[in-house]
N, C-alpha and C positions, 0 to 999 in steps of 0.2 A: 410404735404408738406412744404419743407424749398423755402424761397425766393430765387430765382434768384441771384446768388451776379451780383455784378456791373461789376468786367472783361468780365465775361460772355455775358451781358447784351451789353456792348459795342464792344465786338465782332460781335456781330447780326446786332447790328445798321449799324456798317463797311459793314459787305455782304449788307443786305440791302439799302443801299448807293451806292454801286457798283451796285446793282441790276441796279437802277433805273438810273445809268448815264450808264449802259452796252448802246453798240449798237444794240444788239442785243432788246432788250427792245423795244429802240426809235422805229428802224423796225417793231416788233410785235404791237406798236401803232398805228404807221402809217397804217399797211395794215391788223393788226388781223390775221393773217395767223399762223396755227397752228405750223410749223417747225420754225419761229421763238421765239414761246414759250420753242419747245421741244429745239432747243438753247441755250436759256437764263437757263431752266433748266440744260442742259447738262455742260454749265458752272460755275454754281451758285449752285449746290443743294449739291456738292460733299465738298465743302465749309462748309457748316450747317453742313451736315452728320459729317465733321469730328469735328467739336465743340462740336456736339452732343455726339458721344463717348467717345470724353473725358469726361464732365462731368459724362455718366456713368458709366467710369472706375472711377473717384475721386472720383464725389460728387453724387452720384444717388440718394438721397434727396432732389435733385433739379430739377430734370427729366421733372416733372407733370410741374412744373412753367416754366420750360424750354419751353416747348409744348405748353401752353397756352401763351407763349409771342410771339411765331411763326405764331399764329392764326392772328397777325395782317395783314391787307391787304397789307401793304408794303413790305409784303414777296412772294407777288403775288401767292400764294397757296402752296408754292416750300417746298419739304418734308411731307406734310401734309398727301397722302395718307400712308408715312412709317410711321407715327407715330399715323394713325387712327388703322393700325393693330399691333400695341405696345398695345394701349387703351383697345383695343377688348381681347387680349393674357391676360393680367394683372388683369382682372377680376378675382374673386372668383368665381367658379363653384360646385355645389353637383354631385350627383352622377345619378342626371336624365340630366348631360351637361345641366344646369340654372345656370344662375349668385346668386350668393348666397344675393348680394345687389344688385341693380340699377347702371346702369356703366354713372354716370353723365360727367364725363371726355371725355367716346366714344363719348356720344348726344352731347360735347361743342365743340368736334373738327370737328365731322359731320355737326351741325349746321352752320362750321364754313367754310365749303367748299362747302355747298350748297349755301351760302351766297355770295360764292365768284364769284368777274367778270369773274374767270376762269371755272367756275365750269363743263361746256360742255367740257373743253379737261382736269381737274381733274379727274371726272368722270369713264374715260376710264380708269381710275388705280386703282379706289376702288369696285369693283362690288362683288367681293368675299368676300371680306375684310368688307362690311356690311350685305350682307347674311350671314356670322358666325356671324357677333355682332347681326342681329335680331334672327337669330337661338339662340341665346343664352339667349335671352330677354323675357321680359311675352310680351305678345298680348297688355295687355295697354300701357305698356311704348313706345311702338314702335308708336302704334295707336297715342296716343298724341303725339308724335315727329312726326310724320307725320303734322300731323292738325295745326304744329306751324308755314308750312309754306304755305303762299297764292300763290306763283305760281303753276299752276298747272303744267308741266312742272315739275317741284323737285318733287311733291306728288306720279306723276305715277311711276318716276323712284325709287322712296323709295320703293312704292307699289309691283316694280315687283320684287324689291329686297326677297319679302317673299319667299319663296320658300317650296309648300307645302310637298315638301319630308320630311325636317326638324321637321317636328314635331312629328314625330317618334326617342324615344330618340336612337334609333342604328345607323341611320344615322346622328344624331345630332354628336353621337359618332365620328364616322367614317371621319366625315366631319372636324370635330373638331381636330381629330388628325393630318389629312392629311394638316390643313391649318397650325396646329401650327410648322410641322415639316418644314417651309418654313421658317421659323424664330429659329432653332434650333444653331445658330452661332451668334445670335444677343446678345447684351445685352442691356437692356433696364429695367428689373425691378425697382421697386422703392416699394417706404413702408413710413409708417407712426408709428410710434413708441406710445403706448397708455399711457395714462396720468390716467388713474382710472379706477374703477374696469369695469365698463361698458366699456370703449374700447377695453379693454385688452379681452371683448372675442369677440368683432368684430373683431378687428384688427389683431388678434393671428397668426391665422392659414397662413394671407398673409404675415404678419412679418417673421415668420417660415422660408416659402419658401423663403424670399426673403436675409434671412441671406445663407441658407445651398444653395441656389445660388452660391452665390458672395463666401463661401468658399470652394465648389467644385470647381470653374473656379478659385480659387486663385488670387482674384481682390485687387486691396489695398483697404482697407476696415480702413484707418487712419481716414477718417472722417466720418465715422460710428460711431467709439468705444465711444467719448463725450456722441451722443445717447444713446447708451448700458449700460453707467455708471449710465447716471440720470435715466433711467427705474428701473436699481436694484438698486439703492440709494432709488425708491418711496414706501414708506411702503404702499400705498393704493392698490400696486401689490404683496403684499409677503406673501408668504403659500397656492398657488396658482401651481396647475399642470403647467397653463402656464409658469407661473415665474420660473420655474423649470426650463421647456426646455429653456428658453434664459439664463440661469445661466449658464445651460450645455454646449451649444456651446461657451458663455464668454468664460469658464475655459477649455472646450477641445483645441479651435482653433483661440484663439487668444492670442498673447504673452504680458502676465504681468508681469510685473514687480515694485522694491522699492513699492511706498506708496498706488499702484494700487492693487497689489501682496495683501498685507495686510489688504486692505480691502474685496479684493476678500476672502481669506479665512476666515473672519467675516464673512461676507456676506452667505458662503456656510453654513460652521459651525454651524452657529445661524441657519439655515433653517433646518439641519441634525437634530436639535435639537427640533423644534420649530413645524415644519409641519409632520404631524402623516402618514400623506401618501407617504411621501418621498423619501425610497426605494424602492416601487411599481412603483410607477411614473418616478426614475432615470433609471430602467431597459426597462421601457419603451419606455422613452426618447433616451437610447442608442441605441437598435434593431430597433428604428423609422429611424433614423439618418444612419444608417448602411444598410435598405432597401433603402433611399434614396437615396444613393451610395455613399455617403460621410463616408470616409475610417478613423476610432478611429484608429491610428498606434501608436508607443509606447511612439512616441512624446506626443501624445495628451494624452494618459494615465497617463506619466509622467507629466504632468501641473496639472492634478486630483489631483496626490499622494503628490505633492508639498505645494498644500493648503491642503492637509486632516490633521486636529486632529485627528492624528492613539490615541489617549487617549481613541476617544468612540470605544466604542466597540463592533458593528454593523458590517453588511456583508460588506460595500462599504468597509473598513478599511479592512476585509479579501481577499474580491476581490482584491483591488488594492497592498497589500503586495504581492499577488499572478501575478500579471501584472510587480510589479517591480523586479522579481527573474526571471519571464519568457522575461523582454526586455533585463535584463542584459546580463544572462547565454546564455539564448538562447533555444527558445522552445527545442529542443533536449538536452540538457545536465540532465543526471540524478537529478539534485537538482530540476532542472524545472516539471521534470516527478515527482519525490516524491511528488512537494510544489502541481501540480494540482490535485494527485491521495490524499492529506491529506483534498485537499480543496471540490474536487467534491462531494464527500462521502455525505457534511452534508447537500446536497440539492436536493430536489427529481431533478430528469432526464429531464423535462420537462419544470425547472424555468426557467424563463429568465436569471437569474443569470449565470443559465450553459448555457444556450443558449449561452451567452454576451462571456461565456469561450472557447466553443469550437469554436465560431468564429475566436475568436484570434487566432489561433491552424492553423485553415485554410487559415486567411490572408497570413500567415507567409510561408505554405506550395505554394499556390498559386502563390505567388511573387516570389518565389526561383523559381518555375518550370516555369514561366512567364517570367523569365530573363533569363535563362542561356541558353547558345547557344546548338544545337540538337548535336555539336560537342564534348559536354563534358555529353552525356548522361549517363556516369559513376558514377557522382555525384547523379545521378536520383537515381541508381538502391543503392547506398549506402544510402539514406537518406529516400528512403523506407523499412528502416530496421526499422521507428520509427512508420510508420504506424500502423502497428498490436498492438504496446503499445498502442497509442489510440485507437484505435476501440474498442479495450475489455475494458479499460476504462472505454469509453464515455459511449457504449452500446447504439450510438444512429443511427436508420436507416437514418436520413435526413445525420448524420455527414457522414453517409459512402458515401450516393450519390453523395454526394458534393466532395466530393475527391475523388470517381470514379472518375466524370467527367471533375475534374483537372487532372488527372493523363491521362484521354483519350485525353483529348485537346495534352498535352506533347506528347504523343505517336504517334497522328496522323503526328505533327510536323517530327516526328523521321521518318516515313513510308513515308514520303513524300522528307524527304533527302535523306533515303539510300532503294533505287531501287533494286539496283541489291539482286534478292533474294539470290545467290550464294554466296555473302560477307557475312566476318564475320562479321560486324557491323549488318546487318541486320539479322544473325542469332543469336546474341548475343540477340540483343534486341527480336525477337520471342523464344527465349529462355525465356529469363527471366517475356517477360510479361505472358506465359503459366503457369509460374510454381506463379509468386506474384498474376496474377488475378482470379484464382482458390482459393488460400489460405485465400485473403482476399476476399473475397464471391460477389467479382464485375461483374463477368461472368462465365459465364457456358463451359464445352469443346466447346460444338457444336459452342456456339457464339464464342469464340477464334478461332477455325477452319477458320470458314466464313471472321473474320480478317484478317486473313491472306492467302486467298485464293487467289490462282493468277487465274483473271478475264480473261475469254478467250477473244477473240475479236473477233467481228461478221466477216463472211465471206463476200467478196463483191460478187454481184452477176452481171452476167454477162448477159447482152440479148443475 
């Protein structure tokens, strides 16, 4: 967790400040009346909230300290419960939905609004939002949070917060999903970057997420990279699966350059060299990265090829000469079809290597049929001329489902512009899908049939 800087800091104190001279305030003193809380919130909270995005679009470093300086009472509880279900989300979780550590940050803010003069009309905002944080928690951490506080009053309401469906982990599931998709537009992650060997495998796996975050949503991520550099500067992290993966995204997706450039490619280099698991763990780290949804395109391939010492002469150095003939030319152009039919060959079917390859194959085809308008469906039926090259190729059943099912997405697009079955556009196109999806072994007649069967429509009935 990075400190607070001071603009920040003196931002808070101003709303705060306003807080306390609002009118609305003086009112909610005078008489306690809850619509002039909901007031003073109404005009005060929208204030933080936006300080608060900002920092987690610059400095998300700062986030945790951010939150913990809003705990103070002078904020009169305002944000606290959106940032008790930040707390809760941010957690580490396995695969029984348990927190993988203890969420001492959720107990500092909870403690922090049970504490509060407001906490009877707070309250009404977090009831969900602490049944996921104890659904996610052991029975003691919760039991001891409970017992830390003497009113009883707080204790019941914690107490009822249990919720005995939860402790079946399918509903923990279920539960777990449906809350986190309430916050699927936010941004709030944060991370702590590990300093030696023991953090680095606590830390990892939230570090991970919290980079391939911020570079799916394309956040500026300028005062991230200082962190990024001292982690791969600390030899007490190097030759390490982990240190791999944060190498990886370093060099895929973010831009180096001069004296940074040059030590990045030492930095690779000497690891390519050094760590004996390296190209198990890099193909790893790729198809990880690629399930996550965050898209290796030829940009980020090319920042690889930029640092690699093509001198050794290992598979990354065959893969990525092979990455750099197919962004240039262009998957379709014969050099590209040679360079992958010379490259595939020397790797059983099944490595991740090929894996990593015919991905690329599909990004490319995907994005072509994902952009162009149902109007130039012309372009479809010429650029499935390269289909059948791959398929017999690859020779692999997943590559082919996967490109049915782009090429269906496109199709249905196309059946849903041109109606009239009588058109030629529309018999062009059931021409041509009868005769490519038979050939390449995507459907059978009868299922094409049924495609394009025109659906009768129910008769009305009449009393």
């Amino acid at each position: 967790m990075k400190p607070l800087a001071e603009d920040y800091k003196n931002k808070l104190d101003e709303i705060a400040e306003a807080l306390q001279n609002a009118e609305e305030y003086q009112q909610y003193l005078e008489e306690e009346e809850e619509e002039h809380y909901l007031a003073l919130r109404e005009k005060l909270e929208p204030q933080i909230a936006s300080g608060y995005y900002r920092v987690a679009e610059h400095h998300p470093l700062h986030l945790v300290a951010l939150e913990q300086y809003l705990l103070q009472e002078k904020f009169e509880g305002l944000f606290l419960p959106k940032i008790l279900g930040f707390a809760v989300l941010r957690g580490e979780i396995n695969e029984h939905y348990k927190y993988i550590r203890p969420q001492i940050h959720f107990q500092q803010i909870l403690s922090a609004i049970c504490q509060s003069s407001n906490f009877d009309l707070i309250k009404k905002r977090i009831g969900q939002t602490i049944q996921m944080g104890f659904a996610l928690s052991s029975d003691i951490k919760i039991t001891s949070l409970i017992n830390t506080f003497e009113n009883k009053k707080i204790r019941y309401f914690l107490q009822a917060q249990k919720l005995p469906r939860y402790r079946d982990p399918r509903e923990r599931a279920t539960g777990y999903v449906r809350y986190k998709n309430q916050f699927r537009k936010e941004n709030f992650l944060s991370a702590d970057f590990p300093t030696n060997a023991t953090e680095l495998k606590l830390l990892f796996s939230s570090l991970k997420h919290f980079l391939l975050y911020r570079i799916q949503r394309q956040y500026d991520n300028s005062n991230i990279l200082p962190e990024i550099r001292n982690f791969l500067a600390n030899d007490a992290l190097k030759n390490t699966p982990e240190y791999l993966h944060i190498l990886g995204l370093y060099t895929h997706f973010f831009e180096v350059t001069g004296e940074d450039q040059k030590t990045l490619k030492q930095q690779f280099n000497e690891m390519r060299r050094s760590f004996a698991d390296f190209e198990e763990v890099w193909w790893q780290y790729v198809l990880g990265v690629e399930d996550y949804g965050v898209t290796i395109d030829g940009t980020a391939d090319d920042r690889v090829f930029q640092v690699l010492d093509l001198d050794i002469d290992d598979n990354l150095t065959a893969y990525y000469r092979l990455m750099n003939v197919i962004h240039t030319q262009g998957y379709t152009h014969a050099d590209s079809v040679e360079a992958m039919r010379n490259f595939y060959g020397n790797y059983p079917g099944l490595s991740d290597i090929n894996e990593a390859a015919r991905r690329t194959i599909l990004r490319y085809i995907g994005n072509f049929l994902g952009n162009i308008s149902v109007e130039d469906y012309s372009e479809y039926f010429e650029l499935s001329k390269i289909f059948p090259i791959y398929t017999d190729l690859f020779g692999n059943q997943q590559f082919n489902q996967s490109l049915k099912a782009i090429c269906l997405r496109y199709i249905k697009r196309l059946l849903k512009r041109f109606t009239d079955k009588r058109g030629k556009d529309y018999q062009d196109i059931k021409k041509f899908v009868n005769t490519s999806f038979i050939d390449l072994g995507f459907m059978k007649p009868k299922e094409l049939v049924e495609m394009f069967k025109t659906k009768r429509k129910k008769k009305s009935t009449t009393a």
